[in-house]
C-alpha positions as CSV (number, residue, x, y, z in Angstrom):
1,X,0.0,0.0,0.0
2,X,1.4,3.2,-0.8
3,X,-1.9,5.8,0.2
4,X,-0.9,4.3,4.0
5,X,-5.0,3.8,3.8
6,X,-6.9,0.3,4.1
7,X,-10.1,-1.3,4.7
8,X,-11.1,-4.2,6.8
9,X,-13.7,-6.3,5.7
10,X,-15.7,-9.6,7.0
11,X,-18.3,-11.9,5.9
12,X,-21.1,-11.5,7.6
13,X,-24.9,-12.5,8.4
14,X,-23.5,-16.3,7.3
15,X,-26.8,-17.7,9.3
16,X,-29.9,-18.7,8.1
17,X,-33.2,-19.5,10.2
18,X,-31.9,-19.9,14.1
19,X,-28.5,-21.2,12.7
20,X,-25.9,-18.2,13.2
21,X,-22.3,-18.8,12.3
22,X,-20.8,-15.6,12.5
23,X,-20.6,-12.9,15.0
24,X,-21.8,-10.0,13.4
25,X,-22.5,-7.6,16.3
26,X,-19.0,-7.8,17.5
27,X,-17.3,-7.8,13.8
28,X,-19.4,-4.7,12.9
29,X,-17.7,-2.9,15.8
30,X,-14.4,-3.7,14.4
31,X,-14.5,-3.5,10.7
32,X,-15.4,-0.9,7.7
33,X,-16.9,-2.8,5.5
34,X,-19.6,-5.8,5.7
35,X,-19.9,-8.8,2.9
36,X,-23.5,-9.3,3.6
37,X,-25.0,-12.9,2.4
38,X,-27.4,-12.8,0.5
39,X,-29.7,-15.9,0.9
40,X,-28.2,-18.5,-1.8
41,X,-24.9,-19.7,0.6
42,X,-26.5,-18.2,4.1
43,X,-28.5,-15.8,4.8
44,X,-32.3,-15.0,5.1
45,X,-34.0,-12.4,5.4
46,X,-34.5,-11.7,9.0
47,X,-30.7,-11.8,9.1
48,X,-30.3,-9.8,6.3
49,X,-32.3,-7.2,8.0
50,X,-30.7,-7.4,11.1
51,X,-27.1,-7.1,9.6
52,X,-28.0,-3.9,7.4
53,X,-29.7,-1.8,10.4
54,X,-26.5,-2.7,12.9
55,X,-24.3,-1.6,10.7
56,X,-25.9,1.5,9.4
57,X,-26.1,2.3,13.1
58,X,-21.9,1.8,13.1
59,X,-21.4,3.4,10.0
60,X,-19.7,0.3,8.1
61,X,-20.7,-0.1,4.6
62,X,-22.8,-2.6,3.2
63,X,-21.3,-4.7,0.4
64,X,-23.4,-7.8,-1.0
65,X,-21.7,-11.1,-1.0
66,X,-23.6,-12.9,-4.1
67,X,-22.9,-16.5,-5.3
68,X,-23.7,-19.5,-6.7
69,X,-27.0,-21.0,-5.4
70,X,-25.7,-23.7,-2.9
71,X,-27.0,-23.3,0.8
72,X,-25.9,-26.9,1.3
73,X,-22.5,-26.5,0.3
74,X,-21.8,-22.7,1.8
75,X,-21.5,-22.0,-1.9
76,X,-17.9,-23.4,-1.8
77,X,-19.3,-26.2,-4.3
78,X,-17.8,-26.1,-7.5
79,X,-20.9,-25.5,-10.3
80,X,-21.9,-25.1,-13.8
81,X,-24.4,-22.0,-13.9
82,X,-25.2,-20.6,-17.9
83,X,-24.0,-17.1,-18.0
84,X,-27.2,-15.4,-18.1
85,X,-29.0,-17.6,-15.5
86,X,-26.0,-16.2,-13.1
87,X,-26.0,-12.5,-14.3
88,X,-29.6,-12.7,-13.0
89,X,-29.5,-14.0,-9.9
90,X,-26.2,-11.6,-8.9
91,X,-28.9,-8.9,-9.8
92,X,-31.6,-10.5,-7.5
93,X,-29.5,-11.4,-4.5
94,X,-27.4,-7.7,-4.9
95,X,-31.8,-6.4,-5.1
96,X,-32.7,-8.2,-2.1
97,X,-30.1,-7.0,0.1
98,X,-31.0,-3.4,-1.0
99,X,-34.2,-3.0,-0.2
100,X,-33.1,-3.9,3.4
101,X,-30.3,-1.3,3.1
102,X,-32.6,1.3,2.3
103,X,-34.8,0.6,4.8
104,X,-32.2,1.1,7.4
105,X,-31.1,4.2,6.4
106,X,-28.1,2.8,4.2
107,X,-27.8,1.2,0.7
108,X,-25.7,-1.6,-1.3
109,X,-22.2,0.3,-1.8
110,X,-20.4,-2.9,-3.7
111,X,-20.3,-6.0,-4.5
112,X,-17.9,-9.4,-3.7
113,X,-18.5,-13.0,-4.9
114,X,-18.1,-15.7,-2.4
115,X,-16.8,-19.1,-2.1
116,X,-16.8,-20.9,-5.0
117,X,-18.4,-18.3,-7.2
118,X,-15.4,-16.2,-6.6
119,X,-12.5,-18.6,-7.4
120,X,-14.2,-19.4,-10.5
121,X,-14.5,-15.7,-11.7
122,X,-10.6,-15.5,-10.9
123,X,-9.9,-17.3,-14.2
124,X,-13.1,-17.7,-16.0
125,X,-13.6,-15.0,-18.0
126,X,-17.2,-16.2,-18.9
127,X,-18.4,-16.4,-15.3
128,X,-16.9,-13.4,-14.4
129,X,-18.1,-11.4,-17.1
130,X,-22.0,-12.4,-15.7
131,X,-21.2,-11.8,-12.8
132,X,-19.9,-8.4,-13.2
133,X,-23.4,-8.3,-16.2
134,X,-25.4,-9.0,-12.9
135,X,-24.1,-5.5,-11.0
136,X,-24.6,-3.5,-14.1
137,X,-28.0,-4.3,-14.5
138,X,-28.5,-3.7,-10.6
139,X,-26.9,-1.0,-10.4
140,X,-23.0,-0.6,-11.6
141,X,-21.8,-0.8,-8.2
142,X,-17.9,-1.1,-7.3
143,X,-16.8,-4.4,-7.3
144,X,-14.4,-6.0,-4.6
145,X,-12.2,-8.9,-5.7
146,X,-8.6,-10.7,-6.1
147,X,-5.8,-8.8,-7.7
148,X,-5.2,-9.4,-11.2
149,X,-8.3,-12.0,-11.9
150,X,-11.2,-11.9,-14.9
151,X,-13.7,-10.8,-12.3
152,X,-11.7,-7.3,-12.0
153,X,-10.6,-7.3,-15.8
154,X,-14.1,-7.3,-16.7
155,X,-15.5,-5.1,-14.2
156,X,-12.4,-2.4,-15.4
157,X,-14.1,-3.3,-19.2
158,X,-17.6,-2.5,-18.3
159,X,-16.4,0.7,-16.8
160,X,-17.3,-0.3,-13.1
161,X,-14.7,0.8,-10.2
162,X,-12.5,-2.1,-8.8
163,X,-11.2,-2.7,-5.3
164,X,-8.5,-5.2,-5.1
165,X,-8.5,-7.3,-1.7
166,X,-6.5,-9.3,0.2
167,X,-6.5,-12.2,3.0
168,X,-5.0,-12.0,6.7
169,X,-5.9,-15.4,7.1
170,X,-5.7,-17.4,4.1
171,X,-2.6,-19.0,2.3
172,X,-1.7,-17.7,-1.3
173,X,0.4,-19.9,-4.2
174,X,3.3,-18.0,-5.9
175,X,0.9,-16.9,-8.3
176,X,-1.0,-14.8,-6.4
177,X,-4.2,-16.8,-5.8
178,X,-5.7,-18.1,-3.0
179,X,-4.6,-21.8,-2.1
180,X,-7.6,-24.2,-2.5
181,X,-9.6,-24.9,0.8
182,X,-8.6,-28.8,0.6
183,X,-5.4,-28.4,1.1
184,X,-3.4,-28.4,3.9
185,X,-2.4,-25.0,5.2
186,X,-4.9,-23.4,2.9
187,X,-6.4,-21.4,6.3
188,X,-3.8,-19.5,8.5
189,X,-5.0,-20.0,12.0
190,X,-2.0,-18.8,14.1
191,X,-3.4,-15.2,15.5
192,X,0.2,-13.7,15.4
193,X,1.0,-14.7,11.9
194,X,-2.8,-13.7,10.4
195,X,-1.4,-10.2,11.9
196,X,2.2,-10.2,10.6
197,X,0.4,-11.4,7.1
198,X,-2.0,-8.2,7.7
199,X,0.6,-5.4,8.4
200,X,3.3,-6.5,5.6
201,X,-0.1,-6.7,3.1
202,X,-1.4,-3.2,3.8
203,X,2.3,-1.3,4.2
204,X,4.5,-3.1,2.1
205,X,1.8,-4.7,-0.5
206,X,3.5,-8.2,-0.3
207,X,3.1,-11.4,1.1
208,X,4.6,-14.8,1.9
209,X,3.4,-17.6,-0.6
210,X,2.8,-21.0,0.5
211,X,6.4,-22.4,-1.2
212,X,8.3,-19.4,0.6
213,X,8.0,-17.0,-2.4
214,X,7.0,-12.8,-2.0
215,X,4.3,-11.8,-3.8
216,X,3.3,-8.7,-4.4
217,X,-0.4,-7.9,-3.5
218,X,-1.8,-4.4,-4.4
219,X,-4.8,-4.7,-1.9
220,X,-7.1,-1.6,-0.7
221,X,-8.7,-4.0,1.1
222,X,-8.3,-6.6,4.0
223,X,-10.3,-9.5,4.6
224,X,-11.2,-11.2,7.8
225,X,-13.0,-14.5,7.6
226,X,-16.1,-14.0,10.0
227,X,-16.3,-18.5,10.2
228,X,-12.8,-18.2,11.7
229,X,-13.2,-19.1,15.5
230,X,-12.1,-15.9,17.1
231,X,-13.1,-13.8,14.1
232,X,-14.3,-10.9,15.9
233,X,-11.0,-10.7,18.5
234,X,-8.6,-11.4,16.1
235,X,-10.1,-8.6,13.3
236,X,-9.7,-5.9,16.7
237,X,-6.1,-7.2,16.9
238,X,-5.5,-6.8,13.4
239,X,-7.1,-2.9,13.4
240,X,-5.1,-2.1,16.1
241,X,-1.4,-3.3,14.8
242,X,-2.5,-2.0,11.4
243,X,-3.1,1.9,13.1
244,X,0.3,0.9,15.3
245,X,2.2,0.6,11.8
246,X,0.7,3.9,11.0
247,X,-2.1,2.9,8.7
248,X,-5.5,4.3,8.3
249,X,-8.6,2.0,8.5
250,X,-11.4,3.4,6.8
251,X,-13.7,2.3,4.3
252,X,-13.2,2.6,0.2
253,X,-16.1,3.4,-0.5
């Protein structure tokens, strides 16, 4: 990072009836942006509700997390969806989670793919291109994704703004993408080195790949798991070492 500015993101409202698997009351007092499910990997609409008014009443910004339509699998199961099929269900689940922003005072500000919907769009250009087809037709918002993947290309070719992210707590390859959840060290669980990862991301824009390799990561924004135990403690520790290595946490959009 050279603007010595980033943003802290989590997943959050990943419930759905009485079954809550994130803490969002505690990770909305702690980061500046919220990846709101949208109801096809978790969510409903109680909880979607609930998520948009607490965090319009902190002043974190709503971003819809859209993806595939797999509440079974968390929507980290690999599938076939036809381009235009998916373009229109990123516009219905991005238009459901708005009308609840609005009602609480707030709106949609961007949007990030989850799970399996966003590795895809990393190096399918088709998916990614409905995907991004699906926030132009609800609304051209910004959209938040991996460095260097379709999903950005295409949104920088429709003409929407792009926010490049990172992980604290996820293991990369040497290529710059994130290494695949079935492997072995593919989640960093170690508090101290999910922070070390978190300040050498956001001030010196680089990180350690999995074979030993830097990588350089041009990130505006930091992503904190909310299904990591701990999520909500650790994302506080990583806020306060990032303002104690003199950045500035604050939103991007």
């Amino acid at each position: 990072m050279t603007d010595a500015v980033v943003d802290l993101n989590a997943d959050l409202g990943e419930g759905f009836g009485r079954w809550r698997l994130t803490d969002d009351e505690a990770l909305l007092d702690v980061v500046t942006s919220a990846n709101v499910a949208c109801g096809f990997h978790a969510g409903d609409p109680v909880t979607m509700r609930r998520v948009c008014e607490a965090a319009v009443r902190r002043g974190v910004r709503i971003g819809a997390q859209v993806s595939y339509r797999d509440l079974a699998g968390f929507g980290r199961r690999a599938m076939d969806v036809p381009a235009e099929e998916l373009a229109a269900e990123v516009a219905y689940q991005i238009g459901a989670l708005e009308v609840f922003a609005r009602a609480a005072g707030g709106s949609v500000a961007y949007v990030k793919p989850h799970g399996a919907l966003y590795n895809r769009a990393v190096h399918d250009a088709e998916q990614a291109e409905a995907v991004v087809a699906g926030v132009a037709l609800a609304g051209r918002l910004p959209v938040l994704g991996l460095p260097g993947s379709m999903l950005l290309a295409a949104a920088e070719g429709a003409g929407l703004r792009t926010v490049g992210e990172a992980f604290a707590d996820r293991a990369y390859t040497a290529a710059g993408t994130l290494v695949p959840r079935g492997r072995p060290g593919a989640v960093i669980e170690a508090p101290d080195e999910v922070v070390a990862r978190s300040v050498g991301i956001a001030r010196d824009g680089v990180v350690t790949a999995d074979g030993g390799e830097q990588v350089k990561v041009a990130a505006r924004s930091l992503c904190v798991h909310g299904d990591t135990p701990g999520a909500a403690l650790l994302a506080a520790r990583v806020r306060r070492e990032l303002a104690a290595a003199g950045m500035r946490v604050e939103a991007f959009v």
